[in-house]
C-alpha angles and dihedrals in degrees: 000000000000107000142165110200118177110184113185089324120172132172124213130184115193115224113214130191074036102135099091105061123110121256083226090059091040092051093048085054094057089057097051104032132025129293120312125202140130135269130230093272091052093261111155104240134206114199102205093181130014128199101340119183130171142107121232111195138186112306107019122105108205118201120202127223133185131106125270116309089019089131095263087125099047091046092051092052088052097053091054088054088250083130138020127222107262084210124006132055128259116190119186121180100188144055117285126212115177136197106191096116114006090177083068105134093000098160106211095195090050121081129253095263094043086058101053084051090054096035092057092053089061095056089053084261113158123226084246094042084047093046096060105046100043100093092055087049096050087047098050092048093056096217095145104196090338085085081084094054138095110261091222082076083051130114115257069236093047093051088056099048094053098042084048089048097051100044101046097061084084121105110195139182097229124022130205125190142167094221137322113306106221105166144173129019130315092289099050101043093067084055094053098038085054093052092043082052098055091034090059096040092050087049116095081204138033131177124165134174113229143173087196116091094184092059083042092055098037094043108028136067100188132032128193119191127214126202121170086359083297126119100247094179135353121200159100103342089243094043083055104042085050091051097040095034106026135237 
């Protein structure tokens, strides 16, 4: 059973070289980010998240609130395995594809069809996997001959269209995403909104940051909303968009 448990979990970066910064600009980062103190050899510590606890189980799509530097990001990165709690446990049963940055390994000097082979390695894809699948990703990126070409000669839109259309072949079990990927022109976009679609409802768990409460209330059944890397409320996705929104 495909299941995200979180029991007392934190995460903490130390910040070295750290000593000459102002109280003033340390202060201003409190307010902004999450808690900032020392450790025992004099290290300067963030504490991205403090003390989270929930279970997200088969069928729910979680959307995620707070401002910037609430702890979303560093969530997110948690849940796709990119850090690990420094106390706590986290405990995931599932595969995990994640969204949060589809660019990731893009080689610009490679060509179009070499990077759909290394970016699939990066998203645990297979050759064979890859292999398989690669006719229906070069056709969905609409890239015509330019698929043999070194994406440094792409399109910002081009770019986009093949990274989208790479990353998006997984089915996963659980997916995680930092908002809604909607690329490329008119045209495309239908394309792309049609593939997001199929990717959510295949998925067992979602769970997606997001600054937009209209994608949190039409997509999500549950929010949870983050303030100083703290939950502040968990809840039914409208009870938290009217408490973090408004209205």
């Amino acid at each position: 059973m495909t299941v995200i448990d979180f029991k007392n979990a934190s995460v903490d970066f130390p910040i070295y070289n750290a000593g000459g910064r102002s109280l003033k600009k340390r202060l201003m980062q409190v307010a902004t980010g999450g808690q900032i103190s020392a450790d025992g050899q004099g290290r300067v510590i963030v504490r991205a998240l403090e003390d989270l606890s929930f279970e997200f189980s088969e069928g729910e799509c979680v959307g995620l609130v707070g401002h910037n530097g609430a702890g979303k990001s560093t969530l997110l990165r948690v849940l796709s395995g990119v850090y690990s709690p420094t106390e706590g446990e986290v405990s995931i049963r599932g595969a995990v594809g994640s969204l949060i940055d589809i660019s990731l390994g893009i080689d610009q000097e490679a060509t179009g069809r070499e990077n759909i082979y290394i970016r699939g390695a990066l998203l645990g894809l297979s050759r064979r996997k890859i292999d398989a699948a690669l006719d229906n990703i070069i056709d969905f990126a609409e890239l015509g001959d330019f698929i043999d070409m070194p994406v440094r000669t792409y399109s910002s839109g081009m770019h986009l269209r093949l990274a989208f259309s790479v990353s998006t072949i997984v089915r996963p079990d659980i997916l995680i995403m930092d908002e809604w990927l909607s690329v490329g022109d008119e045209g495309f976009k239908q394309k792309a909104e049609s593939r997001m679609s199929e990717l959510v409802s295949s998925s067992k768990i979602v769970v997606i940051a997001s600054h937009s409460k209209d994608l949190i209330l039409n997509m999500c059944n549950r929010a949870i909303w983050l303030e100083h890397g703290r939950i502040r409320m968990d809840g039914s996705a409208s009870d938290v968009c009217s408490a973090y929104f408004g209205g």
